[in-house]
Each structure stands twice: as structure tokens, then as C-alpha cells.
MARDO-57027 format. One record per atom (N, C-alpha, C, O, CB): residue number from 1; residue in three letters; atom name; x, y, z. Coordinates in pm, whole numbers. Glycine has a CB too. Example, Ala and Ser with C-alpha at 12.3 -4.5 7.8 and 13.67 -1.06 7.14 Angstrom:
# MARDO-57027
+------+------+-------+--------+--------+--------+
| lonu | sese | bator |      X |      Y |      Z |
+------+------+-------+--------+--------+--------+
|    1 |  ALA |     N |   1319 |   -569 |    780 |
|    1 |  ALA |    CA |   1230 |   -450 |    780 |
|    1 |  ALA |     C |   1320 |   -330 |    780 |
|    1 |  ALA |     O |   1424 |   -332 |    846 |
|    1 |  ALA |    CB |   1131 |   -447 |    905 |
|    2 |  SER |     N |   1285 |   -225 |    708 |
|    2 |  SER |    CA |   1367 |   -106 |    714 |
|    2 |  SER |     C |   1290 |      3 |    787 |
|    2 |  SER |     O |   1341 |    114 |    804 |
|    2 |  SER |    CB |   1408 |    -60 |    572 |
+------+------+-------+--------+--------+--------+
This chain:
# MARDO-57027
+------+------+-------+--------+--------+--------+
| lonu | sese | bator |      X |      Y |      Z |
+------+------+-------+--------+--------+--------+
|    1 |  UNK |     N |   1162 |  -1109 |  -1002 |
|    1 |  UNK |    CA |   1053 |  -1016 |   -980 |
|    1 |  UNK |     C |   1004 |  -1031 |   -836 |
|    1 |  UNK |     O |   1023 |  -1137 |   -777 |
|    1 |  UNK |    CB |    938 |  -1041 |  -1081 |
|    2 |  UNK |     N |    929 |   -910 |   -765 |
|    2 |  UNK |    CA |    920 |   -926 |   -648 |
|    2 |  UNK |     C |    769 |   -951 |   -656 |
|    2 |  UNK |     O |    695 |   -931 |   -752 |
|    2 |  UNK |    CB |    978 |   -818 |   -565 |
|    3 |  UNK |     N |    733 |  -1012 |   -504 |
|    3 |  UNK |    CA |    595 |  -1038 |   -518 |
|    3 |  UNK |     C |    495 |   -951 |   -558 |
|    3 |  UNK |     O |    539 |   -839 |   -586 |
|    3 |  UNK |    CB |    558 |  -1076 |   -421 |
|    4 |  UNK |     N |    374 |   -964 |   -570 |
|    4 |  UNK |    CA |    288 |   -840 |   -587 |
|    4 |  UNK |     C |    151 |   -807 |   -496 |
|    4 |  UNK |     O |    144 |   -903 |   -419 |
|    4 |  UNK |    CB |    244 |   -847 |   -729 |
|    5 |  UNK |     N |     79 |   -750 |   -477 |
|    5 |  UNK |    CA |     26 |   -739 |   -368 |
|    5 |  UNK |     C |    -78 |   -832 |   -404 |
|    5 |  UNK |     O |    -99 |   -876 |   -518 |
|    5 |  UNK |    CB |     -5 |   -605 |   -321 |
|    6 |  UNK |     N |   -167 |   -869 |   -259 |
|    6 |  UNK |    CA |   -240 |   -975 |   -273 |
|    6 |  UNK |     C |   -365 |   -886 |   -256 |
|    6 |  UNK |     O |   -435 |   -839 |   -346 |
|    6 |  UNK |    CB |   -211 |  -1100 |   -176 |
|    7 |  UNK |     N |   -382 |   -870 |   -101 |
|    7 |  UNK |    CA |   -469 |   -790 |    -65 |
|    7 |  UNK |     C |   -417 |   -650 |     46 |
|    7 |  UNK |     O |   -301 |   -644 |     87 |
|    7 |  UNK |    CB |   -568 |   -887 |    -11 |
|    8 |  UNK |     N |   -505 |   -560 |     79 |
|    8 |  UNK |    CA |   -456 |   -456 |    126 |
|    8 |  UNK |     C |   -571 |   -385 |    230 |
|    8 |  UNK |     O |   -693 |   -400 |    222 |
|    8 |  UNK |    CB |   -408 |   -374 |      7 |
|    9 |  UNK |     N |   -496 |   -304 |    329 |
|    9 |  UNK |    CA |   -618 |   -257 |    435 |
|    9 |  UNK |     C |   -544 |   -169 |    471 |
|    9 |  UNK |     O |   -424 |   -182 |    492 |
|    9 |  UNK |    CB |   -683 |   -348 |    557 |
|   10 |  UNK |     N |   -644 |    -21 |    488 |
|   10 |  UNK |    CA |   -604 |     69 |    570 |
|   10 |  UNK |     C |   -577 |     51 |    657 |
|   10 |  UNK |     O |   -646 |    -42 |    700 |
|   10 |  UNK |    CB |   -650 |    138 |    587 |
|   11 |  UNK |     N |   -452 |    112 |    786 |
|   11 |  UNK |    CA |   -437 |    124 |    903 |
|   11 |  UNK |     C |   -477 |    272 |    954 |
|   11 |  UNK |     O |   -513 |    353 |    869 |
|   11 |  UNK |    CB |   -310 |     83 |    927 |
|   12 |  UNK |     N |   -472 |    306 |   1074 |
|   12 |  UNK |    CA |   -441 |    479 |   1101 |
|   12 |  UNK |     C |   -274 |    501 |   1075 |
|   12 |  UNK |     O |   -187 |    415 |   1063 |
|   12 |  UNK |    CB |   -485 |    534 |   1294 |
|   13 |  UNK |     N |   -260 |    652 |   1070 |
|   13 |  UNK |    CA |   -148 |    687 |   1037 |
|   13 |  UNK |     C |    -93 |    672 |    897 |
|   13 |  UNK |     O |     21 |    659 |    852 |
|   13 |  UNK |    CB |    -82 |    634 |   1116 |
|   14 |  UNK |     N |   -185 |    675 |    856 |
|   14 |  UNK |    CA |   -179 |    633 |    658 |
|   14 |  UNK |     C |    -68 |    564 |    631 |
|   14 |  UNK |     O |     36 |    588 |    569 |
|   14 |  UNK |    CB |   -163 |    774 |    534 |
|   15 |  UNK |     N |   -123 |    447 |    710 |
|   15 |  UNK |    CA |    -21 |    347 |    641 |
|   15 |  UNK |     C |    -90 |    234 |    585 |
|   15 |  UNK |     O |   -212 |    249 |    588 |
|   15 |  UNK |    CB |     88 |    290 |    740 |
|   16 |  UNK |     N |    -42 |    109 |    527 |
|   16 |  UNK |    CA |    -91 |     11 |    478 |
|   16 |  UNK |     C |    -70 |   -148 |    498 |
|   16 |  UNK |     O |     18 |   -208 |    437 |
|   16 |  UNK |    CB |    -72 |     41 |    383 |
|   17 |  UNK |     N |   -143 |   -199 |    570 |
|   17 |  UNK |    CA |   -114 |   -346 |    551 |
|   17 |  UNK |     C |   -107 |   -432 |    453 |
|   17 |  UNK |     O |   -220 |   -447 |    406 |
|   17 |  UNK |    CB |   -175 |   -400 |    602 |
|   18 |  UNK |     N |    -14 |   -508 |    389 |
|   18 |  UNK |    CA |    -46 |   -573 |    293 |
|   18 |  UNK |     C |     19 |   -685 |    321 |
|   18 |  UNK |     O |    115 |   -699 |    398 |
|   18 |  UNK |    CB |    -27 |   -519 |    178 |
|   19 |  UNK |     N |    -70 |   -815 |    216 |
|   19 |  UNK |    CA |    -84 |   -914 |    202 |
|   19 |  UNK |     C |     25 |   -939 |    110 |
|   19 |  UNK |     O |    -29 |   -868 |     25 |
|   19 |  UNK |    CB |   -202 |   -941 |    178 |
|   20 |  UNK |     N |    161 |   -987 |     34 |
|   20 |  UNK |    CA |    205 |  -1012 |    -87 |
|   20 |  UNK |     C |    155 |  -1127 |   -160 |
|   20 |  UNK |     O |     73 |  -1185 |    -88 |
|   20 |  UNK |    CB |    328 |  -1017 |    -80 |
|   21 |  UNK |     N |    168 |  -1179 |   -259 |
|   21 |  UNK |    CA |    156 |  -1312 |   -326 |
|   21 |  UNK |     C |    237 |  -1392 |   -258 |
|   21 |  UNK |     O |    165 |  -1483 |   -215 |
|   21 |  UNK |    CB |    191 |  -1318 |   -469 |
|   22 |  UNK |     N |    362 |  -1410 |   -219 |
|   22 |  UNK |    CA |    413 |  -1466 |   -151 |
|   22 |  UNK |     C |    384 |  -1555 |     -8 |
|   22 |  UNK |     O |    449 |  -1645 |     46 |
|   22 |  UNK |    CB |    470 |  -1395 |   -154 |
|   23 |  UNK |     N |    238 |  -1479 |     31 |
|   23 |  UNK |    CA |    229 |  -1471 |    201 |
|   23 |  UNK |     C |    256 |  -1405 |    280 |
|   23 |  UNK |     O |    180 |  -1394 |    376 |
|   23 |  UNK |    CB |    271 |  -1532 |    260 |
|   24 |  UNK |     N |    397 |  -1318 |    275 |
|   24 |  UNK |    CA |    461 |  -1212 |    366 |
|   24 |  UNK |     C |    365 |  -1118 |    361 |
|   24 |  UNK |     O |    306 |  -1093 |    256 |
|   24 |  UNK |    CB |    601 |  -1154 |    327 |
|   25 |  UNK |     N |    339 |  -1052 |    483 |
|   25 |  UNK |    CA |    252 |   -965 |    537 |
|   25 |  UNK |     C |    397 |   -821 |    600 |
|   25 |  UNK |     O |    490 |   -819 |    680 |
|   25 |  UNK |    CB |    138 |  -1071 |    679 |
|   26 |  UNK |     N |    312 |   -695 |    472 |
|   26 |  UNK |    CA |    421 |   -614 |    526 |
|   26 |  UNK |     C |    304 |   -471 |    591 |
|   26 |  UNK |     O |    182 |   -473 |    609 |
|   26 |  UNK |    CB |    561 |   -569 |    376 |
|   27 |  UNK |     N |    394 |   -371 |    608 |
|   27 |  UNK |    CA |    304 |   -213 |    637 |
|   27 |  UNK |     C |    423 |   -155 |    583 |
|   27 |  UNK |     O |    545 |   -164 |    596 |
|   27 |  UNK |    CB |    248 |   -146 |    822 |
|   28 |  UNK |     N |    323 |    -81 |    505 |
|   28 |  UNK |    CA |    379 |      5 |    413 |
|   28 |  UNK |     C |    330 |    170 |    452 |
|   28 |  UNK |     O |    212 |    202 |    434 |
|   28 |  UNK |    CB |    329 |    -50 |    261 |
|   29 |  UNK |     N |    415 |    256 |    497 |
|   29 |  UNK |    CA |    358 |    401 |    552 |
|   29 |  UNK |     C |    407 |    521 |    457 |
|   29 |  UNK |     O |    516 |    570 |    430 |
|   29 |  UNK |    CB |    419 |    435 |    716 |
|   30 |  UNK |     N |    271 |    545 |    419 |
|   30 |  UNK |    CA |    258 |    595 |    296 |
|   30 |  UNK |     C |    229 |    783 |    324 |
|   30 |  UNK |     O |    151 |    847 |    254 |
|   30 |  UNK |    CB |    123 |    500 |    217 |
|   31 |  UNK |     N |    324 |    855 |    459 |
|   31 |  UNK |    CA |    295 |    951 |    499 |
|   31 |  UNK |     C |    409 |   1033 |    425 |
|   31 |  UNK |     O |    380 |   1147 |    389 |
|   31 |  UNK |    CB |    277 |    948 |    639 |
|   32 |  UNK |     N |    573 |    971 |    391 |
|   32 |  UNK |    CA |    635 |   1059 |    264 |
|   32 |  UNK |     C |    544 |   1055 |    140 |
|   32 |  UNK |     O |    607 |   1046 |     35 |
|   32 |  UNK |    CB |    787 |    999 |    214 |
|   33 |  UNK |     N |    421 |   1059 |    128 |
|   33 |  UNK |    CA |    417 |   1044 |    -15 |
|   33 |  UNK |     C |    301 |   1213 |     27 |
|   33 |  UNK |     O |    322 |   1320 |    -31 |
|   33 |  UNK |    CB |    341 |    846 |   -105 |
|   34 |  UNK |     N |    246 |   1203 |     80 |
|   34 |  UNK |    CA |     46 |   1291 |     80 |
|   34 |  UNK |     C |    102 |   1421 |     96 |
|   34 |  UNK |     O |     20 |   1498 |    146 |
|   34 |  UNK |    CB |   -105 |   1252 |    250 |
|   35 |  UNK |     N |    275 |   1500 |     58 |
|   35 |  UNK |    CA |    243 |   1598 |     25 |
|   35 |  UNK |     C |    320 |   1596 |   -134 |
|   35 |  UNK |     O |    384 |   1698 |   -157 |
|   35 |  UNK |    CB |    274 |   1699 |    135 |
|   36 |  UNK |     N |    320 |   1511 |   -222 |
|   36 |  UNK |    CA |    375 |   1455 |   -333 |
|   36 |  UNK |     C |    260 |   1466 |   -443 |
|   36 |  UNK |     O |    177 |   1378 |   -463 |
|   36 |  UNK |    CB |    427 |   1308 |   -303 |
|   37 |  UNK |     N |    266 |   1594 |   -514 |
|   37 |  UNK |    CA |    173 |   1533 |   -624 |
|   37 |  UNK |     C |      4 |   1528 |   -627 |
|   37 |  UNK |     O |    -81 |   1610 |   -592 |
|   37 |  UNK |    CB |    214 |   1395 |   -626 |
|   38 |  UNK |     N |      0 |   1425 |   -671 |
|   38 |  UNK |    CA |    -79 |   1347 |   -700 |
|   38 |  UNK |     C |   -153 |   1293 |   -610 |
|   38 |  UNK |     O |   -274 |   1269 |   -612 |
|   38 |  UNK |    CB |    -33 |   1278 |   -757 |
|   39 |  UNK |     N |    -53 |   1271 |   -505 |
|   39 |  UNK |    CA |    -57 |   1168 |   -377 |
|   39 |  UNK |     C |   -117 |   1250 |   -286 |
|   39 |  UNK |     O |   -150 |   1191 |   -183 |
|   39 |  UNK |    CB |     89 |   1109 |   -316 |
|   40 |  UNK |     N |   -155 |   1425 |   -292 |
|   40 |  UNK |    CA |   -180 |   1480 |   -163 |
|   40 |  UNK |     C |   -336 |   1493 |   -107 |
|   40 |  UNK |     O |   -383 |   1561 |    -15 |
|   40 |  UNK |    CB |   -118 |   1614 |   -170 |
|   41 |  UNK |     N |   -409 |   1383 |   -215 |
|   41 |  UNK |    CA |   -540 |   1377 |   -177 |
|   41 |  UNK |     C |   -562 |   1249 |    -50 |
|   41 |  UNK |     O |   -660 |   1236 |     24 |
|   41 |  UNK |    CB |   -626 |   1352 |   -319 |
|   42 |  UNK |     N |   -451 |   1174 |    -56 |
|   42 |  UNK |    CA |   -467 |   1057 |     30 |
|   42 |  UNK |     C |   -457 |   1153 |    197 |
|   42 |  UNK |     O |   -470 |   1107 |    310 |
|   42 |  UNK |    CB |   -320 |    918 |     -9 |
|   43 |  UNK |     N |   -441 |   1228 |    176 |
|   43 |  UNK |    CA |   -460 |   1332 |    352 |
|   43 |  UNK |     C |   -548 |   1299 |    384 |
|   43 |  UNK |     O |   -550 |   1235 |    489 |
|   43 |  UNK |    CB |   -475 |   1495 |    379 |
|   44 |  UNK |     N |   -678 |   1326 |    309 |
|   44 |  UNK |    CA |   -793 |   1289 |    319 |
|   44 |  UNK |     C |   -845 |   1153 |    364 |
|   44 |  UNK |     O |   -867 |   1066 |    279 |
|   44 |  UNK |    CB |   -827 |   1315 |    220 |
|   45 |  UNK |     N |   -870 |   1126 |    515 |
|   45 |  UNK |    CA |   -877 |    993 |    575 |
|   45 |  UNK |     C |   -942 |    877 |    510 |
|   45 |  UNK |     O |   -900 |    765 |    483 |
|   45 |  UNK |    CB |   -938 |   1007 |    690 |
|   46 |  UNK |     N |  -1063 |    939 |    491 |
|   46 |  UNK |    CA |  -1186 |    874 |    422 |
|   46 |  UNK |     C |  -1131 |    860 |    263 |
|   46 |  UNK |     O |  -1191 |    781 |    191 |
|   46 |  UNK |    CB |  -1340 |    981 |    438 |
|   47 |  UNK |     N |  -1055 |    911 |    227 |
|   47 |  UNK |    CA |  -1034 |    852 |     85 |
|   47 |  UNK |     C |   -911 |    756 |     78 |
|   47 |  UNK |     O |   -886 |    664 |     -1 |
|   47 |  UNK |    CB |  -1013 |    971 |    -21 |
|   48 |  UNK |     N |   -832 |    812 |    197 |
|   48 |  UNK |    CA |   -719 |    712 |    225 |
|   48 |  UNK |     C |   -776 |    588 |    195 |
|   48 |  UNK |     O |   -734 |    507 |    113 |
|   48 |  UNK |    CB |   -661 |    712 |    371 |
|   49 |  UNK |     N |   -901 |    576 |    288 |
|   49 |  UNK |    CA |   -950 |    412 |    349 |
|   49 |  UNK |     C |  -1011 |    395 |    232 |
|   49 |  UNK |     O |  -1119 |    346 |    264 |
|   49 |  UNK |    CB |  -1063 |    383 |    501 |
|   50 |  UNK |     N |  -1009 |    408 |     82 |
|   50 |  UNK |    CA |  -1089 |    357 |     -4 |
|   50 |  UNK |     C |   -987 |    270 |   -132 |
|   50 |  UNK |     O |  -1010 |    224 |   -244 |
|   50 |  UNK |    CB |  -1186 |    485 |    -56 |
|   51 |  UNK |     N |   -834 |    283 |    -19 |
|   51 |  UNK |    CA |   -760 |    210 |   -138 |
|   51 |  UNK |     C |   -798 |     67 |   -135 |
|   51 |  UNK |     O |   -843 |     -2 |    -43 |
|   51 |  UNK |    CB |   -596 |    221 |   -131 |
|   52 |  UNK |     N |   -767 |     40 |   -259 |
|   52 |  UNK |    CA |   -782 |   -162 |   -303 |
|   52 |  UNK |     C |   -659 |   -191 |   -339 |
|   52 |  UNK |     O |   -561 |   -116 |   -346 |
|   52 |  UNK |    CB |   -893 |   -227 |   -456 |
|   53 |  UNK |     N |   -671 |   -350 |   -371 |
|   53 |  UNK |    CA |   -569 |   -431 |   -428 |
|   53 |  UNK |     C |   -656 |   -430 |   -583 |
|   53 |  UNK |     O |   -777 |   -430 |   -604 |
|   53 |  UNK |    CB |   -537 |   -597 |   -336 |
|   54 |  UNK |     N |   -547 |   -431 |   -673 |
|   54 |  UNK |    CA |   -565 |   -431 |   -830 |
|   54 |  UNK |     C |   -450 |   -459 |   -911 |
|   54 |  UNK |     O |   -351 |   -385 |   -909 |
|   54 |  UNK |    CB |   -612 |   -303 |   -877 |
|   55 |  UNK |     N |   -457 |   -556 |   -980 |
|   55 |  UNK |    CA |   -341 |   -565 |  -1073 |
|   55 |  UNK |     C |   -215 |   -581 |   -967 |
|   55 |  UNK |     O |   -124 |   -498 |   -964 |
|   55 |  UNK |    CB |   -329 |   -420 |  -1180 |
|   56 |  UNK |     N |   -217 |   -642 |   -921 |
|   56 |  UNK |    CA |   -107 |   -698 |   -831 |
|   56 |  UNK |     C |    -25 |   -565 |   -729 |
|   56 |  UNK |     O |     92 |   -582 |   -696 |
|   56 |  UNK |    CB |     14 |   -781 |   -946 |
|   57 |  UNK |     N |    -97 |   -439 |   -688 |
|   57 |  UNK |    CA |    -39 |   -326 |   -663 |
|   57 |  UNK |     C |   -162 |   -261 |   -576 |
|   57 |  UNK |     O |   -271 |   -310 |   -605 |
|   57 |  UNK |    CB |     12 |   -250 |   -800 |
|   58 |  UNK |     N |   -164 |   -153 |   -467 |
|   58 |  UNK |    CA |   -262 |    -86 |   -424 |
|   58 |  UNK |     C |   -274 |     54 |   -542 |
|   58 |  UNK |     O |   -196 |    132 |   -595 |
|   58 |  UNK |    CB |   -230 |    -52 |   -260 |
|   59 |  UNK |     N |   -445 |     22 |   -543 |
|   59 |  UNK |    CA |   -498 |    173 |   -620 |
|   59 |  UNK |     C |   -612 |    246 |   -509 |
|   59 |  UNK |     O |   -677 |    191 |   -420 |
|   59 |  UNK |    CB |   -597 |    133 |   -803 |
|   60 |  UNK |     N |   -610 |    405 |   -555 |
|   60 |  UNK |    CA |   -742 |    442 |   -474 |
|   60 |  UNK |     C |   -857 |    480 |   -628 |
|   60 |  UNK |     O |   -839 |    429 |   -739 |
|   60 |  UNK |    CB |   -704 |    614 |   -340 |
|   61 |  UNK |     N |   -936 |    550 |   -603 |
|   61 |  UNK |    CA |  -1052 |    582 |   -705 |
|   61 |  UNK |     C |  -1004 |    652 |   -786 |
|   61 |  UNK |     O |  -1007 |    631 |   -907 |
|   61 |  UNK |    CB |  -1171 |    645 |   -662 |
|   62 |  UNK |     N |   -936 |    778 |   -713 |
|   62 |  UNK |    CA |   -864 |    907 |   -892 |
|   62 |  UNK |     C |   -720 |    836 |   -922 |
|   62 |  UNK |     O |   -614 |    895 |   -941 |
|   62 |  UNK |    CB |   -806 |   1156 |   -841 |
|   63 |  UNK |     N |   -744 |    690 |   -921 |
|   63 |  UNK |    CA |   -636 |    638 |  -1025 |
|   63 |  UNK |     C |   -458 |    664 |   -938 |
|   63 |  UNK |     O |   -358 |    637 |  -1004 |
|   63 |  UNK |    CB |   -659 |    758 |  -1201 |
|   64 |  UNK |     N |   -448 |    699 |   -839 |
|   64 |  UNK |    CA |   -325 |    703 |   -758 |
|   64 |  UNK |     C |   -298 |    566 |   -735 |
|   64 |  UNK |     O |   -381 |    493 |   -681 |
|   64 |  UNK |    CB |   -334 |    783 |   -626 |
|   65 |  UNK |     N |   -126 |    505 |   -794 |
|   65 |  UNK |    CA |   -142 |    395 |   -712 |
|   65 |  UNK |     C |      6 |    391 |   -699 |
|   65 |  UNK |     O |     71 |    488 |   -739 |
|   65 |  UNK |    CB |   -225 |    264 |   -767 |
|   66 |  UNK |     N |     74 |    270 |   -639 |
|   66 |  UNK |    CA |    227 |    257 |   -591 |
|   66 |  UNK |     C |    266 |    162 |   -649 |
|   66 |  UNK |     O |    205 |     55 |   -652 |
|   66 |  UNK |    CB |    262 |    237 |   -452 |
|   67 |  UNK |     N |    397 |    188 |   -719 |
|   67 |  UNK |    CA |    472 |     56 |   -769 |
|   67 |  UNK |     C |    447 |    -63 |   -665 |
|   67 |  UNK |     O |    441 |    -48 |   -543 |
|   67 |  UNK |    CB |    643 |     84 |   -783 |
|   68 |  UNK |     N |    436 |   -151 |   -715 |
|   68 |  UNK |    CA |    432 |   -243 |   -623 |
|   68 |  UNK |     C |    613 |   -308 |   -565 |
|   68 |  UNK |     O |    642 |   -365 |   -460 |
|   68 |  UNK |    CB |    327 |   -358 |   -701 |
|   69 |  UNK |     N |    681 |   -280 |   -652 |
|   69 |  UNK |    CA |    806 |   -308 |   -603 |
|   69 |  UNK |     C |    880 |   -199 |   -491 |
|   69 |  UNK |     O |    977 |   -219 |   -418 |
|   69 |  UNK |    CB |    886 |   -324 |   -726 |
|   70 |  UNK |     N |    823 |   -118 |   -503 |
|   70 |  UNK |    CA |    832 |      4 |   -367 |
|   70 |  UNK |     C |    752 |    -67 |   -258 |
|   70 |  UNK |     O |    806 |    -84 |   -149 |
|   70 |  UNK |    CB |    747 |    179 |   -402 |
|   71 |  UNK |     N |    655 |   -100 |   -275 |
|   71 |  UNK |    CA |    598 |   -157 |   -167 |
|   71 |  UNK |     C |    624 |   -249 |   -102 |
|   71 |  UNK |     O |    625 |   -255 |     21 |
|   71 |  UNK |    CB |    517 |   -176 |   -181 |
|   72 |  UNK |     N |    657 |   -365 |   -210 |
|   72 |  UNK |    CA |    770 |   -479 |   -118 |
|   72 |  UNK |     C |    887 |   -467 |    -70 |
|   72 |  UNK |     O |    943 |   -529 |     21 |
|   72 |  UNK |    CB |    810 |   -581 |   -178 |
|   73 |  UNK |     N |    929 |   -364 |   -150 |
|   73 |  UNK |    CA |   1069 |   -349 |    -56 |
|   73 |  UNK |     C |   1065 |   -270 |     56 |
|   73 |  UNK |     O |   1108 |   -308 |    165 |
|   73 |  UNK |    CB |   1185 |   -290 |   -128 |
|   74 |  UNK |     N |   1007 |   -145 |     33 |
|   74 |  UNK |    CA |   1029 |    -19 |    178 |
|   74 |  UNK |     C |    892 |    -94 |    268 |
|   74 |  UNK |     O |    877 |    -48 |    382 |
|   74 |  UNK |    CB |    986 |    220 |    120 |
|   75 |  UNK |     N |    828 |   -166 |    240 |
|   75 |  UNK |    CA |    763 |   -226 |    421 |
|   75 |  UNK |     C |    819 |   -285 |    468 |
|   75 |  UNK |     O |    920 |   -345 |    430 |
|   75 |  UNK |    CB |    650 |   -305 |    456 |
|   76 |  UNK |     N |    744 |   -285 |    614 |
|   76 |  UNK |    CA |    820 |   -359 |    753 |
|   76 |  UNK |     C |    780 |   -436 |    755 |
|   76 |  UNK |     O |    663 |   -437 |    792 |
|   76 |  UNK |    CB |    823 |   -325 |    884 |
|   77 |  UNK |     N |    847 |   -569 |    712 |
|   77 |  UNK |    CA |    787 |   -734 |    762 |
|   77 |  UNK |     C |    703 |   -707 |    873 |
|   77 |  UNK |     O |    738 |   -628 |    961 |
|   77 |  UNK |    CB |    914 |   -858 |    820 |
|   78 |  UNK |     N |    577 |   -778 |    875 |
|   78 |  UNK |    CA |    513 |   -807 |   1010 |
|   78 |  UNK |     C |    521 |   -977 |   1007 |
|   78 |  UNK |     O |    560 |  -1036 |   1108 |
|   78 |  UNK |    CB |    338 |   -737 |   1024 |
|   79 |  UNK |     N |    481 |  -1050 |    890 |
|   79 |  UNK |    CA |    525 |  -1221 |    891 |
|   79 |  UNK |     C |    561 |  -1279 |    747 |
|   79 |  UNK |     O |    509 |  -1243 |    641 |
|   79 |  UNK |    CB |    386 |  -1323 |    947 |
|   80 |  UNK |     N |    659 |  -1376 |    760 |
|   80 |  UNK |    CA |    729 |  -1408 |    673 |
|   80 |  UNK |     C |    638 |  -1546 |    635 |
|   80 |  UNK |     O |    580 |  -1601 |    729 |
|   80 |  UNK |    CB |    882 |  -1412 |    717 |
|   81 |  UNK |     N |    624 |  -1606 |    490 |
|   81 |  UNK |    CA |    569 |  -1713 |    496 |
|   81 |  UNK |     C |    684 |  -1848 |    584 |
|   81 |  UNK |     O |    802 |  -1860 |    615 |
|   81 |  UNK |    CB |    525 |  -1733 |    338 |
|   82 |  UNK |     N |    539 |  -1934 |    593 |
|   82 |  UNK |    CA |    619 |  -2044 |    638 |
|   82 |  UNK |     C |    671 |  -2166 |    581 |
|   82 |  UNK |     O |    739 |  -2242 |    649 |
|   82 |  UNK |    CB |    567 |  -2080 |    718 |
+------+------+-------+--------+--------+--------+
């Protein structure tokens, strides 16, 4: 199983920093998704910036959230634990 998210922070460019359980720190850019669905309210900056960490995965308020195994895999390492 892959890690799961720890914690999480908006960036600009709707993307996402995250924390894994692991330690590894990835960004996750979540701009294929905001004309998808469900997903096309995250356009919206200010609601972008209201996602959390929950249940080991990022959620925003109307219940949108991302596998978390998408997330560990398609981000860009920024640091690997040590």
C-alpha cells in the first residue's frame, strides 16, 4: 500500500503540496482535473485553498476528494525521507 497523505497546502496554480505518512513531500497539480466533473468547482481559487488532509487523502467542503494513491504516485518528489 502506498503512503497516505499526512498533511496538505494549497500552492498557486492549483496545485498541492503534500506531506505523505512516509515523510516524502510531493506537489500534486491538480489543473487536469477542474474541468472534470465534480472537480470543476476547484477553479474557484478561494475554494481551491479550503482543501484539508482527512482520512489519509485531500478533501475540500462539497465532499471532492483524490484517491490518495493517485496522489502518491502522479506527484513530483520535492524530498524523500531520510
Amino acid at each position: 500500500m502506498n503512503p497516505r497523505v499526512a498533511s496538505v497546502n494549497p500552492l498557486s496554480g492549483y496545485r498541492l503540496r503534500i506531506v505523505f505518512t512516509n515523510g516524502e513531500v510531493g506537489v500534486y497539480d491538480c489543473r487536469p482535473l477542474l474541468y472534470f466533473g465534480v472537480f470543476s468547482e476547484l477553479r474557484e481559487e478561494s475554494y481551491f485553498g479550503q482543501v484539508r488532509a482527512e482520512l489519509g487523502t485531500v478533501v475540500w467542503p462539497h465532499e471532492q476528494d483524490i484517491c490518495p494513491d493517485t496522489l502518491y504516485l502522479d506527484s513530483k518528489r520535492e524530498r524523500r525521507p531520510a
